[in-house]
Predicted model as a PDB file, atoms N, CA, C, CB and O in Angstrom, pLDDT in the B-factor column:
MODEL        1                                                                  
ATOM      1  N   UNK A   1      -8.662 -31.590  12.128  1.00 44.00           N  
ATOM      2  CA  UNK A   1      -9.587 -30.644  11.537  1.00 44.00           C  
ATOM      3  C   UNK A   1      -9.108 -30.273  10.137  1.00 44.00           C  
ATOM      4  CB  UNK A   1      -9.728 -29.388  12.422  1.00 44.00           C  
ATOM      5  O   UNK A   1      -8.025 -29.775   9.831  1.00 44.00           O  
ATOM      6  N   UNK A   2     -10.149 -30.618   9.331  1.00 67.00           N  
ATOM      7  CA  UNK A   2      -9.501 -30.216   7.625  1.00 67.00           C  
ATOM      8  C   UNK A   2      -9.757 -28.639   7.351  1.00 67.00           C  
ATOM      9  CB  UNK A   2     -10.500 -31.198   6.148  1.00 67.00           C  
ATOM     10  O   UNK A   2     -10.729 -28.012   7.771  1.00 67.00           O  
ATOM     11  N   UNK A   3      -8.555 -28.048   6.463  1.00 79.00           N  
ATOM     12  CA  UNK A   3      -9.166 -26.933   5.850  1.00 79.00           C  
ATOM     13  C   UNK A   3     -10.099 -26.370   5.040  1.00 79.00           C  
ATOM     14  CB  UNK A   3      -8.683 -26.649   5.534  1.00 79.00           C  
ATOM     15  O   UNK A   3      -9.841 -26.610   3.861  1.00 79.00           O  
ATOM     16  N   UNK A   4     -10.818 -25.891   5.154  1.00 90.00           N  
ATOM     17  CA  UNK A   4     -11.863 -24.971   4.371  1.00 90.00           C  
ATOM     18  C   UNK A   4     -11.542 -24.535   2.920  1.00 90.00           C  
ATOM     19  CB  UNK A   4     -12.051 -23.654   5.148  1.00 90.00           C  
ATOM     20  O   UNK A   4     -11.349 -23.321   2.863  1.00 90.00           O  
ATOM     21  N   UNK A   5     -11.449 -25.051   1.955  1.00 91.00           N  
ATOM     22  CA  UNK A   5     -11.231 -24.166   0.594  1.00 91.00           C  
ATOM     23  C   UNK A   5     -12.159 -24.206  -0.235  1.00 91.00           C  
ATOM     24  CB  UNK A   5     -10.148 -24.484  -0.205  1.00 91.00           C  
ATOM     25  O   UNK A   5     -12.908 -25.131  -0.547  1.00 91.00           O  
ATOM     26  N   UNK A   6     -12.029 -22.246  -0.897  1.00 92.00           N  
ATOM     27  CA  UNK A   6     -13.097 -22.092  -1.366  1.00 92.00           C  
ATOM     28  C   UNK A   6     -12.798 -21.869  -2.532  1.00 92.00           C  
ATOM     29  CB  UNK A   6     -13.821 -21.319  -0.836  1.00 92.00           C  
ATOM     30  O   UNK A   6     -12.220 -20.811  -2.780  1.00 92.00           O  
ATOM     31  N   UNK A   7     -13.124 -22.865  -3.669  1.00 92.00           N  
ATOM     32  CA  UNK A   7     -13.023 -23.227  -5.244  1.00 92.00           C  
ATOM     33  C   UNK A   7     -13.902 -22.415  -5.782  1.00 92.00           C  
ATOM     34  CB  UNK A   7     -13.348 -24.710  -5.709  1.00 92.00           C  
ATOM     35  O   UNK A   7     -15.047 -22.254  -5.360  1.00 92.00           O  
ATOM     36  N   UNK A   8     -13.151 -21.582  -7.236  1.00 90.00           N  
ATOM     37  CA  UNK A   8     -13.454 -20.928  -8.331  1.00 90.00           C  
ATOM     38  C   UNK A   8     -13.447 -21.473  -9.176  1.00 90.00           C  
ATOM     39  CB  UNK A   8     -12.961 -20.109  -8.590  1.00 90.00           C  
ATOM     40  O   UNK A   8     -12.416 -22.065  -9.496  1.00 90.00           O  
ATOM     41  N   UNK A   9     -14.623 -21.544  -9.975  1.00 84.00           N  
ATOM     42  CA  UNK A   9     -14.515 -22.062 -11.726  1.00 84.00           C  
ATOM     43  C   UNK A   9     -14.868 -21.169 -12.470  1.00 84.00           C  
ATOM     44  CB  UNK A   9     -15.397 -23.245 -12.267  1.00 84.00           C  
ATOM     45  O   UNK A   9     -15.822 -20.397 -12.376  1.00 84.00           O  
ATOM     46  N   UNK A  10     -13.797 -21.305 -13.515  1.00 76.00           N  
ATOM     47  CA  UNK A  10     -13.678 -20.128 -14.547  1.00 76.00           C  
ATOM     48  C   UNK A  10     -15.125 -19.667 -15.200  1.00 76.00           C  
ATOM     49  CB  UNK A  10     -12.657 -20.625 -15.805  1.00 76.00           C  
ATOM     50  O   UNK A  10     -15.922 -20.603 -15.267  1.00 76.00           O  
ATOM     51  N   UNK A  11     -15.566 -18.522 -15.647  1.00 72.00           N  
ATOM     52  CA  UNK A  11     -16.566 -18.454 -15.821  1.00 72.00           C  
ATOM     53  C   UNK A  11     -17.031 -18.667 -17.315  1.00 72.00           C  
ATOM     54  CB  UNK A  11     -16.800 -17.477 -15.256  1.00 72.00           C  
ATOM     55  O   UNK A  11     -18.110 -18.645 -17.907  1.00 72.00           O  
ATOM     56  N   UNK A  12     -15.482 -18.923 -17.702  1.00 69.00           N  
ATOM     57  CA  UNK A  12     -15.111 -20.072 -19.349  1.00 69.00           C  
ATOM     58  C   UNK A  12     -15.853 -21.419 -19.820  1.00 69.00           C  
ATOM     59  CB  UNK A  12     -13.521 -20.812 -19.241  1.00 69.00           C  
ATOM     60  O   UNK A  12     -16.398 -21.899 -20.814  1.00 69.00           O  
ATOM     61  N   UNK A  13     -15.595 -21.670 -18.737  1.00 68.00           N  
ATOM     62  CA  UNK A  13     -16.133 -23.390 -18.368  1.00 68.00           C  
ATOM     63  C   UNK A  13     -17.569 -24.097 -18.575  1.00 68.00           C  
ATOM     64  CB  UNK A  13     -16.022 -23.612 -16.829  1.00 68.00           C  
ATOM     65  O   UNK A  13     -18.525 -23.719 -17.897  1.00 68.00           O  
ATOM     66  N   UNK A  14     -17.663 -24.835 -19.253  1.00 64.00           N  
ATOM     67  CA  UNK A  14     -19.337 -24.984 -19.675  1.00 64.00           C  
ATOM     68  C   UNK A  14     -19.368 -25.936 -18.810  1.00 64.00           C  
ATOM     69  CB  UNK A  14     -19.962 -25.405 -21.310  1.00 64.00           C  
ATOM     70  O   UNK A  14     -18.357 -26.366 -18.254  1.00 64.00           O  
ATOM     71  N   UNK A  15     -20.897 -26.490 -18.549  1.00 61.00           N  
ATOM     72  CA  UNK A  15     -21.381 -27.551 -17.790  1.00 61.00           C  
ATOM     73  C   UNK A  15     -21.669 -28.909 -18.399  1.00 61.00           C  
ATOM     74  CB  UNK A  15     -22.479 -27.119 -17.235  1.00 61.00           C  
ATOM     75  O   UNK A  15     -22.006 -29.824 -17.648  1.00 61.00           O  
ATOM     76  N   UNK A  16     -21.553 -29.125 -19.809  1.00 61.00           N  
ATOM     77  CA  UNK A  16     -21.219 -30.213 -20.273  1.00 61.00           C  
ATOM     78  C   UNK A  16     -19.857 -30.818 -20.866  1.00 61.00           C  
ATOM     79  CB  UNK A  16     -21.978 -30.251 -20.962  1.00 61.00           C  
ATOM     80  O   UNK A  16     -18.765 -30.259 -20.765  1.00 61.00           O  
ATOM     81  N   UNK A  17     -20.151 -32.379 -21.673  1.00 61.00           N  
ATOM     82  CA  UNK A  17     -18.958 -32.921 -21.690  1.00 61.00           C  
ATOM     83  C   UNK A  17     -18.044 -31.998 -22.556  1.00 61.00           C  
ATOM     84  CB  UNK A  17     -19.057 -34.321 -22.161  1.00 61.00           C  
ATOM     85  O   UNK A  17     -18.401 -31.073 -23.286  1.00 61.00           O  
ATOM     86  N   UNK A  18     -16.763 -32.468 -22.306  1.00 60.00           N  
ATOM     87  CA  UNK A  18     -14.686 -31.619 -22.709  1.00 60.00           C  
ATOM     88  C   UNK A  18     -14.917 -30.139 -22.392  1.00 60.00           C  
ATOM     89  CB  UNK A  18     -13.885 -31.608 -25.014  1.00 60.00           C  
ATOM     90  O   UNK A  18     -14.377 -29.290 -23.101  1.00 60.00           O  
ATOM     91  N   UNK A  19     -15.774 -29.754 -21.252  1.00 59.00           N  
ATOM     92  CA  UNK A  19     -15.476 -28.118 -20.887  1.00 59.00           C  
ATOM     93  C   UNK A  19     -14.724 -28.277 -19.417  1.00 59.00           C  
ATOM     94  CB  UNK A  19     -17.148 -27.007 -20.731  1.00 59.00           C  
ATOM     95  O   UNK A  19     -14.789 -27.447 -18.509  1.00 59.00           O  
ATOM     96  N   UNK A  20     -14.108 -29.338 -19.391  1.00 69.00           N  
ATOM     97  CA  UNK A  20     -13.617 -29.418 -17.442  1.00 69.00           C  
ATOM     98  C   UNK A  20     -12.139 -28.151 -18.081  1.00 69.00           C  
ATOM     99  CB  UNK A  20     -12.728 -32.011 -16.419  1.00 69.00           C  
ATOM    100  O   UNK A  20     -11.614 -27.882 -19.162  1.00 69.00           O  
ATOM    101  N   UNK A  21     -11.967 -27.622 -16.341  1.00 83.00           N  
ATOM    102  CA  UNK A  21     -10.933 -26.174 -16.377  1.00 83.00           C  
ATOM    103  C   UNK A  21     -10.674 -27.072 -15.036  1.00 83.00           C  
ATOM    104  CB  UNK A  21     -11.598 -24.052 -16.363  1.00 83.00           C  
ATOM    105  O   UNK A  21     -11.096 -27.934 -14.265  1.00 83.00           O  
ATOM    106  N   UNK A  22      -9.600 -26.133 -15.403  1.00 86.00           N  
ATOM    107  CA  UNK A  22      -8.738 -26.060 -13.722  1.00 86.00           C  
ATOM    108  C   UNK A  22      -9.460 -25.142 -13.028  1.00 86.00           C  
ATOM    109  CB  UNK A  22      -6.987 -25.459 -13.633  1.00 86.00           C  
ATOM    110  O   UNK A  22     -10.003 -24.250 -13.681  1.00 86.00           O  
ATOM    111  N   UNK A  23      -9.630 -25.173 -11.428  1.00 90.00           N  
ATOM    112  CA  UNK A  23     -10.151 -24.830 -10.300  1.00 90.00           C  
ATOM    113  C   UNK A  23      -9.110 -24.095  -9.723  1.00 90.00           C  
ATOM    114  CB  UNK A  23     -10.642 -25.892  -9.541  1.00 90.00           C  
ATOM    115  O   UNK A  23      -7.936 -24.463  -9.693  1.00 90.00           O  
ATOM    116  N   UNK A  24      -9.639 -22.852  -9.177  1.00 92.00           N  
ATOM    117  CA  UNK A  24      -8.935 -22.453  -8.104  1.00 92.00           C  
ATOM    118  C   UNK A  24      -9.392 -22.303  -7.160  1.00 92.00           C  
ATOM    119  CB  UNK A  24      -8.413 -21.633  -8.173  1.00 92.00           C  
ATOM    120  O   UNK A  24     -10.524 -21.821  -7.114  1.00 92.00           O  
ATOM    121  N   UNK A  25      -8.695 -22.657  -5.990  1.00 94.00           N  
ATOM    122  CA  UNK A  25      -9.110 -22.293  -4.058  1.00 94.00           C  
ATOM    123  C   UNK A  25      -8.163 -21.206  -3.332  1.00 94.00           C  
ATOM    124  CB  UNK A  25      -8.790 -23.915  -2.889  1.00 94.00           C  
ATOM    125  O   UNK A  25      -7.010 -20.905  -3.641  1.00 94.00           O  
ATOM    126  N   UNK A  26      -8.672 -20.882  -2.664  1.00 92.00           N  
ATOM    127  CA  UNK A  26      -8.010 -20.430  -1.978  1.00 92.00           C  
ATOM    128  C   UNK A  26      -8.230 -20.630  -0.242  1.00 92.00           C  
ATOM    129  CB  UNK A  26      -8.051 -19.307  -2.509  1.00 92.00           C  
ATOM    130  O   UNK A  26      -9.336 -21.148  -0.089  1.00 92.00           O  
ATOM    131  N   UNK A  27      -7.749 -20.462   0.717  1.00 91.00           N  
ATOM    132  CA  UNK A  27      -7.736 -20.839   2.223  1.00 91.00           C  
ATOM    133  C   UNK A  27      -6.636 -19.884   2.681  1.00 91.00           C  
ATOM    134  CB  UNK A  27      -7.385 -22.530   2.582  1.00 91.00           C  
ATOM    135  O   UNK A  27      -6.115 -19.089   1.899  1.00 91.00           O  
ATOM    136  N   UNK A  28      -6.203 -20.008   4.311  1.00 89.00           N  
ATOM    137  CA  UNK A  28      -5.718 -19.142   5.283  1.00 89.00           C  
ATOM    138  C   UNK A  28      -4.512 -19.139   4.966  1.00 89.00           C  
ATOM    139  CB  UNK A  28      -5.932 -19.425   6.616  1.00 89.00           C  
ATOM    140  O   UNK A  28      -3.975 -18.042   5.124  1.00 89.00           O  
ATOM    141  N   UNK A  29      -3.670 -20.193   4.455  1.00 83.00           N  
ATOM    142  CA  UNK A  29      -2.589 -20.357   4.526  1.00 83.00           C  
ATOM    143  C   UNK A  29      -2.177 -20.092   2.979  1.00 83.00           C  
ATOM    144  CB  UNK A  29      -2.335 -21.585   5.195  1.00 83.00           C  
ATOM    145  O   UNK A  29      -1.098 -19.559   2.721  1.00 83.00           O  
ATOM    146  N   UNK A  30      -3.007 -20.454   2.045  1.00 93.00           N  
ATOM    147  CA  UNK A  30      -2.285 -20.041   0.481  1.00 93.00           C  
ATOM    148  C   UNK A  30      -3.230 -20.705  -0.676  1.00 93.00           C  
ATOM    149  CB  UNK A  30      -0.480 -20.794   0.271  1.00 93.00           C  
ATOM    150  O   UNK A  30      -4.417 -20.487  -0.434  1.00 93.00           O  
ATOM    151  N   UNK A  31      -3.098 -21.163  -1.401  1.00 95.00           N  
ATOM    152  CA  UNK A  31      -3.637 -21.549  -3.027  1.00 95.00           C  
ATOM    153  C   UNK A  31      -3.579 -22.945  -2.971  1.00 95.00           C  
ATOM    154  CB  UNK A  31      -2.639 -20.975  -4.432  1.00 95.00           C  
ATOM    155  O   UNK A  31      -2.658 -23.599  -2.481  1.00 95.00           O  
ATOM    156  N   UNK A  32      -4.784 -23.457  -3.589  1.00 95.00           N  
ATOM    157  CA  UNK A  32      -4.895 -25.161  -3.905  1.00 95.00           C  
ATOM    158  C   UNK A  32      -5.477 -24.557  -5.395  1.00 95.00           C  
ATOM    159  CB  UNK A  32      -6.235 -26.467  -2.662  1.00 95.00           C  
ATOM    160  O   UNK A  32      -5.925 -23.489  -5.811  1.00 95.00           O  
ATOM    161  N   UNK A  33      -5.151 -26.076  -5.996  1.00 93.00           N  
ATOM    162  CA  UNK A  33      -5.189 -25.868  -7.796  1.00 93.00           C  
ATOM    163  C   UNK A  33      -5.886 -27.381  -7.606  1.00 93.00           C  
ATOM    164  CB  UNK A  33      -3.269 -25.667  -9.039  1.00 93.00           C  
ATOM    165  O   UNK A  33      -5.710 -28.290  -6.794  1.00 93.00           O  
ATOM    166  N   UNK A  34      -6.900 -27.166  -8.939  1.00 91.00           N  
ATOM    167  CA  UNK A  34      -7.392 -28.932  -9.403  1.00 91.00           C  
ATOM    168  C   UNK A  34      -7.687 -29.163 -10.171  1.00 91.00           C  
ATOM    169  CB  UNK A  34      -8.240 -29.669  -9.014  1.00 91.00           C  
ATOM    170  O   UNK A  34      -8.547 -28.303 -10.367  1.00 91.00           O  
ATOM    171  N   UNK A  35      -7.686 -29.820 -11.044  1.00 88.00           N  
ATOM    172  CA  UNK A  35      -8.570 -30.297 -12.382  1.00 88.00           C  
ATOM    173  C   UNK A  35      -9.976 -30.634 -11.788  1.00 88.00           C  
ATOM    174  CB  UNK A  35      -7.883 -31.789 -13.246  1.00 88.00           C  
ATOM    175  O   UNK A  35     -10.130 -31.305 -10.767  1.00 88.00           O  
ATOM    176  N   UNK A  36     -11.236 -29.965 -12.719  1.00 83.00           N  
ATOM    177  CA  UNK A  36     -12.309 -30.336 -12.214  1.00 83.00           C  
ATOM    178  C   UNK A  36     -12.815 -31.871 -12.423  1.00 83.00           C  
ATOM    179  CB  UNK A  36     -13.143 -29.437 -12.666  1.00 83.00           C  
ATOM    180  O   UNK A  36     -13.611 -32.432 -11.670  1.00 83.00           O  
ATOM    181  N   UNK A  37     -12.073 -32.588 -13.845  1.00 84.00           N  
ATOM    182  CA  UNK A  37     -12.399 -34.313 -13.711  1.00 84.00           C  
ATOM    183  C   UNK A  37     -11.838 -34.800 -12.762  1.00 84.00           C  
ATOM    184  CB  UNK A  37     -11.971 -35.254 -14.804  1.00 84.00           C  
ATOM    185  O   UNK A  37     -12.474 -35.799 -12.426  1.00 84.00           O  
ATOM    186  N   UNK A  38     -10.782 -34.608 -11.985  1.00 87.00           N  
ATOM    187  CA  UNK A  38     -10.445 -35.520 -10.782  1.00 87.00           C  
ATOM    188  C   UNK A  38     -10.264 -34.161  -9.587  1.00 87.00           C  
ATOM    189  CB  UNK A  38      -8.763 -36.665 -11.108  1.00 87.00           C  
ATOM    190  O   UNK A  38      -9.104 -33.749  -9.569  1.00 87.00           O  
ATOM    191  N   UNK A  39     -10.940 -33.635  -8.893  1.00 87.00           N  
ATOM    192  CA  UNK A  39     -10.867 -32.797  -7.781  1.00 87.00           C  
ATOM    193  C   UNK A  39     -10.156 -33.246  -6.693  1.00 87.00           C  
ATOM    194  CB  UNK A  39     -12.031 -32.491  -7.370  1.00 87.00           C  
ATOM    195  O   UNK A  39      -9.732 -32.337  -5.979  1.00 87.00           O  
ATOM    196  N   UNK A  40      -9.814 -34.717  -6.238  1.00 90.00           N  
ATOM    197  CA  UNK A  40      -9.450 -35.523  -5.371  1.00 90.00           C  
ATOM    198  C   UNK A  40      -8.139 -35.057  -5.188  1.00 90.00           C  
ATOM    199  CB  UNK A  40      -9.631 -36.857  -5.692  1.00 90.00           C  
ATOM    200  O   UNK A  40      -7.452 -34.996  -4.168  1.00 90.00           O  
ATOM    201  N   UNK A  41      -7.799 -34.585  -6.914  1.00 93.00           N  
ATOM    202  CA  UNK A  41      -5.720 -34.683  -6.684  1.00 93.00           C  
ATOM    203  C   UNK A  41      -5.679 -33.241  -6.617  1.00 93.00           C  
ATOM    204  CB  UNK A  41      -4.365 -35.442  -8.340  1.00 93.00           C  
ATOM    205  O   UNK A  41      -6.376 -32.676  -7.460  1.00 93.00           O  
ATOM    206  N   UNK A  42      -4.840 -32.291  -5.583  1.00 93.00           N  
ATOM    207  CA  UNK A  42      -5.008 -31.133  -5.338  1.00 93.00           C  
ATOM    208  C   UNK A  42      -3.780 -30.932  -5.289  1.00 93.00           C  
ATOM    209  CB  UNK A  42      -5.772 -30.763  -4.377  1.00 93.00           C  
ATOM    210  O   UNK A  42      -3.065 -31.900  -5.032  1.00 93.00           O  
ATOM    211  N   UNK A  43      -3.071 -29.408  -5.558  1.00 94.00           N  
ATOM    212  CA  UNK A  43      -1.914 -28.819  -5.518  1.00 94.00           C  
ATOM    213  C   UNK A  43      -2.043 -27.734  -4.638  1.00 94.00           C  
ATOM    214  CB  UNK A  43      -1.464 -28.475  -6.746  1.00 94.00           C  
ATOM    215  O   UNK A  43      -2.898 -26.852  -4.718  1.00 94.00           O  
ATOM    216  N   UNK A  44      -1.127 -27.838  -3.767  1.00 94.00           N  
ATOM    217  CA  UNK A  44      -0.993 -26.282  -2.864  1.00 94.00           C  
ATOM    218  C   UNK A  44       0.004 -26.004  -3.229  1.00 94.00           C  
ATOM    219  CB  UNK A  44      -0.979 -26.101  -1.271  1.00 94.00           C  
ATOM    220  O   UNK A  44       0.897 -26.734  -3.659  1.00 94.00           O  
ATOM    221  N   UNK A  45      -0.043 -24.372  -3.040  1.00 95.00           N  
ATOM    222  CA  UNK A  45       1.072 -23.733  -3.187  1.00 95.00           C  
ATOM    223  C   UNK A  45       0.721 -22.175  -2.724  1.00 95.00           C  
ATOM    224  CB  UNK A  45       1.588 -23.942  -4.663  1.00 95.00           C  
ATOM    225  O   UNK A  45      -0.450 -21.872  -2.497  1.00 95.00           O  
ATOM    226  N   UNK A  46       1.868 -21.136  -2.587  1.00 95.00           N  
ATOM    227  CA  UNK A  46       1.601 -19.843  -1.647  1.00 95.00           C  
ATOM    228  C   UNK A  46       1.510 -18.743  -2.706  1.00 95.00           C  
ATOM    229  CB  UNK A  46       2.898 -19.490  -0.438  1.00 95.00           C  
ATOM    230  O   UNK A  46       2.242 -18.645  -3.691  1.00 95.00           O  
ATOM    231  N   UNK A  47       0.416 -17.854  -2.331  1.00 92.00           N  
ATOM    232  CA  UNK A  47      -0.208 -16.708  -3.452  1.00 92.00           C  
ATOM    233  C   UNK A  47       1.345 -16.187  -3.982  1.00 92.00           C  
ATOM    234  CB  UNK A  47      -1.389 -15.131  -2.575  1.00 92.00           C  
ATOM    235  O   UNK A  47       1.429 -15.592  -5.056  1.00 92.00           O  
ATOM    236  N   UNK A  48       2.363 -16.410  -3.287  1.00 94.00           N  
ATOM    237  CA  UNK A  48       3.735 -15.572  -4.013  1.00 94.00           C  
ATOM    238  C   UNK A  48       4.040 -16.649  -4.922  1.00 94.00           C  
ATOM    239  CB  UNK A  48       5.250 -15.111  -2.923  1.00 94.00           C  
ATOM    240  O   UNK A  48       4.843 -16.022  -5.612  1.00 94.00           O  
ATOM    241  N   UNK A  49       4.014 -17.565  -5.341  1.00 94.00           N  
ATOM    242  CA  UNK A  49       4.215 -18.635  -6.392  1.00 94.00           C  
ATOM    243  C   UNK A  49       3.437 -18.628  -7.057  1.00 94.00           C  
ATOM    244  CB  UNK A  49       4.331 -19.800  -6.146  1.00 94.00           C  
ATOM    245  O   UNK A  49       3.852 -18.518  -8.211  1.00 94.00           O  
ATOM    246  N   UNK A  50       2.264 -18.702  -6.969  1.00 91.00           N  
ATOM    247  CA  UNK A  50       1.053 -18.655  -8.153  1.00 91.00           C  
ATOM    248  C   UNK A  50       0.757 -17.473  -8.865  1.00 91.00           C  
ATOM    249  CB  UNK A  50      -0.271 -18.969  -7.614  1.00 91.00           C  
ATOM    250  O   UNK A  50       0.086 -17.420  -9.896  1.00 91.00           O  
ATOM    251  N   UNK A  51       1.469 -16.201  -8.069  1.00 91.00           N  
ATOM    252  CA  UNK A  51       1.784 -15.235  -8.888  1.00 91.00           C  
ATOM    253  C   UNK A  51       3.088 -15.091  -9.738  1.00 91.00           C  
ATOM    254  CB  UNK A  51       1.669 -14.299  -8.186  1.00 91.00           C  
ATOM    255  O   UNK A  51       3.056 -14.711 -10.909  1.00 91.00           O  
ATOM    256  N   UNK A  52       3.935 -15.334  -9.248  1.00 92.00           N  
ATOM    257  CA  UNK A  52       5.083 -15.473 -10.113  1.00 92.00           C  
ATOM    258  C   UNK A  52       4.863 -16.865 -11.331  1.00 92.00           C  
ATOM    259  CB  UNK A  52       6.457 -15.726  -8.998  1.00 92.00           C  
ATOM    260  O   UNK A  52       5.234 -16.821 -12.504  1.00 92.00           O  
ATOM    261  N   UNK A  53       4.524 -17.436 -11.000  1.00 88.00           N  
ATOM    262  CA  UNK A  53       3.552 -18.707 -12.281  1.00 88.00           C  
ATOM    263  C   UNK A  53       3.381 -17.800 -13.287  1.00 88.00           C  
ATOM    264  CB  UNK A  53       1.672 -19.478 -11.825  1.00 88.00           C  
ATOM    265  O   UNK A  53       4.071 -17.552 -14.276  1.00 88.00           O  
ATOM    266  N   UNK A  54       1.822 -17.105 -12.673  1.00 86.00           N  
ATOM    267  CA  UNK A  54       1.331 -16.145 -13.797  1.00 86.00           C  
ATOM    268  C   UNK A  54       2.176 -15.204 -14.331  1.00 86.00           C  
ATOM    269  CB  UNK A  54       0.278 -15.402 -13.405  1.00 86.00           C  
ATOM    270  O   UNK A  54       2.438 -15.203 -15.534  1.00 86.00           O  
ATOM    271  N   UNK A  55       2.644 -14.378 -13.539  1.00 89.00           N  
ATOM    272  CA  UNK A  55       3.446 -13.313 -14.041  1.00 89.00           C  
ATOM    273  C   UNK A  55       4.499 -14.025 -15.507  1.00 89.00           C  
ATOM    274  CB  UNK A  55       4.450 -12.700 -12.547  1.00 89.00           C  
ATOM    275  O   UNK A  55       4.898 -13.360 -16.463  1.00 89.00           O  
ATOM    276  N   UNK A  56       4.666 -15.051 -15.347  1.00 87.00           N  
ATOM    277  CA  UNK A  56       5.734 -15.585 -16.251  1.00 87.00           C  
ATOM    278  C   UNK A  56       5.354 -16.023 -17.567  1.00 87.00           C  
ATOM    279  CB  UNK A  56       6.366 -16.671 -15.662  1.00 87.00           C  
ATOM    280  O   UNK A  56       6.049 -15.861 -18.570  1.00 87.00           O  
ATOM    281  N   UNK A  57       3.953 -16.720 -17.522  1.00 84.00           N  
ATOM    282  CA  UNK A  57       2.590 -17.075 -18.510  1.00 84.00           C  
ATOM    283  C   UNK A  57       2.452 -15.916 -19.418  1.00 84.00           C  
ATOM    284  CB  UNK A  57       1.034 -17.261 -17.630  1.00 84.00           C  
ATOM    285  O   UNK A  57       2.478 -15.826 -20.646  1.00 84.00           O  
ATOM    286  N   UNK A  58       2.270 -14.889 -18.285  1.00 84.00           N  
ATOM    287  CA  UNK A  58       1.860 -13.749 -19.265  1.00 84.00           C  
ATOM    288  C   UNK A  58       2.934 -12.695 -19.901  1.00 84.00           C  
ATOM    289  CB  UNK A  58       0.867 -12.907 -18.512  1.00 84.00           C  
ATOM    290  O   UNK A  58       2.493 -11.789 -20.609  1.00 84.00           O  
ATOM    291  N   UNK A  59       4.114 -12.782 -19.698  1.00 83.00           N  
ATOM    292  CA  UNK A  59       5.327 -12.303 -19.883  1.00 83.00           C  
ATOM    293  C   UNK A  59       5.720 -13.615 -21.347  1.00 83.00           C  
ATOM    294  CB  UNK A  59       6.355 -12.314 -18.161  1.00 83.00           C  
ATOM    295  O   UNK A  59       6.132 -13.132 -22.402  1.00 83.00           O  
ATOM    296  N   UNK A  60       5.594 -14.749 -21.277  1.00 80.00           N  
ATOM    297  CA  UNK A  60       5.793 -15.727 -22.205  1.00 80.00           C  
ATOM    298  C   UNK A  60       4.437 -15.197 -23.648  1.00 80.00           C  
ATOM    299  CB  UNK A  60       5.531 -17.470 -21.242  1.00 80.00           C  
ATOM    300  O   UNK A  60       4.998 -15.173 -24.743  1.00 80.00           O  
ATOM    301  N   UNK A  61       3.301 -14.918 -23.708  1.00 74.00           N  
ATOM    302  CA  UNK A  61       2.854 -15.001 -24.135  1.00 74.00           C  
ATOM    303  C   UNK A  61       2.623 -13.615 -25.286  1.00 74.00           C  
ATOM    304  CB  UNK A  61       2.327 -15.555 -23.383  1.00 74.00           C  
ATOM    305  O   UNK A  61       1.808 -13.499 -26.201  1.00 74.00           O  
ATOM    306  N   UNK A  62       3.744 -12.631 -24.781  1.00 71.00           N  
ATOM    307  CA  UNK A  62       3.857 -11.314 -25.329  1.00 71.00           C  
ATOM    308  C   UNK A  62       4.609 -11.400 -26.701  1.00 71.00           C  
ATOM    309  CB  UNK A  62       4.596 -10.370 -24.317  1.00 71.00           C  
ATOM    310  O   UNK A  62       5.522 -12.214 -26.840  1.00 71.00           O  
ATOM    311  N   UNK A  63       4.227 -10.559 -27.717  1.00 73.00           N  
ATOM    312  CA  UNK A  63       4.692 -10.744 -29.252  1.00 73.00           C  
ATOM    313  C   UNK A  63       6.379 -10.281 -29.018  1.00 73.00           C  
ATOM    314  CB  UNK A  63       3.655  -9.527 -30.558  1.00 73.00           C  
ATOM    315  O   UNK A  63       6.749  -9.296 -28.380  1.00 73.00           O  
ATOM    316  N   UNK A  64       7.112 -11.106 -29.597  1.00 66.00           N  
ATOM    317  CA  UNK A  64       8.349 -10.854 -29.331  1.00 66.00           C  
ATOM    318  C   UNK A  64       9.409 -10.789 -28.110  1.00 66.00           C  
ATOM    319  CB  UNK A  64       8.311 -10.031 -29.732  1.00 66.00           C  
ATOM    320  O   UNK A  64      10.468 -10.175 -27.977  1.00 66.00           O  
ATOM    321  N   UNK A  65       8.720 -11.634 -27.310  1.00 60.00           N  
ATOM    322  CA  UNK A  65       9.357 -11.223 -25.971  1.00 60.00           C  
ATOM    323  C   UNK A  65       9.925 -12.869 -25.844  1.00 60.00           C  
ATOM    324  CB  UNK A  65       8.097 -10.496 -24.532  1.00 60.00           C  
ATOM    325  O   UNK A  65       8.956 -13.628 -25.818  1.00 60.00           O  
ATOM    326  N   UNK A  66      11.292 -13.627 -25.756  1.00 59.00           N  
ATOM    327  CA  UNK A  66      12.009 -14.412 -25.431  1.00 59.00           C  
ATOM    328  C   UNK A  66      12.066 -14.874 -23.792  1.00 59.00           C  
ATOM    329  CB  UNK A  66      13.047 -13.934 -25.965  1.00 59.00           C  
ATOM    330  O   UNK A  66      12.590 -14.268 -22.858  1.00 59.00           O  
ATOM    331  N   UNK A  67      11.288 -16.251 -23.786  1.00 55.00           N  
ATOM    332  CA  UNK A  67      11.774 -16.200 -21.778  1.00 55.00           C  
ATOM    333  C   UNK A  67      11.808 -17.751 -21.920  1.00 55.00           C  
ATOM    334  CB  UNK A  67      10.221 -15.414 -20.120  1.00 55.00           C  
ATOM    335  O   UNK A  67      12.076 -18.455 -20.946  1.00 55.00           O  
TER     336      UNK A  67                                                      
ENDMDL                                                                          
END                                                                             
């Protein structure tokens, strides 16, 4: 029995050609990631990693802040 995931696209993302985004899912057990040109190749990983991801993105992206 396959899992159920339910994919978000950014609301960035246009519907024609060079607007593909990364996808997010989510399911019971944790987070799948995809590029919307190839959806086939999928990344899991657990909401405590994909937050610490972000948390780090956005900590990197602060004026003056070294990480």
């Amino acid at each position: 029995m396959s899992t159920q995931i339910y994919w978000q696209k950014s609301s960035y993302s246009g519907g024609g050609d060079g607007n593909s985004c990364v996808e997010v899912g989510w399911f019971d057990d944790g987070i799948a990631i995809r590029e919307s040109d190839d959806p086939g190749m999928v990344i899991h990983t657990s909401r405590a990693k994909l937050g610490a991801l972000m948390a780090r993105v956005c900590l990197a992206n602060l004026p003056g802040t070294l990480v």
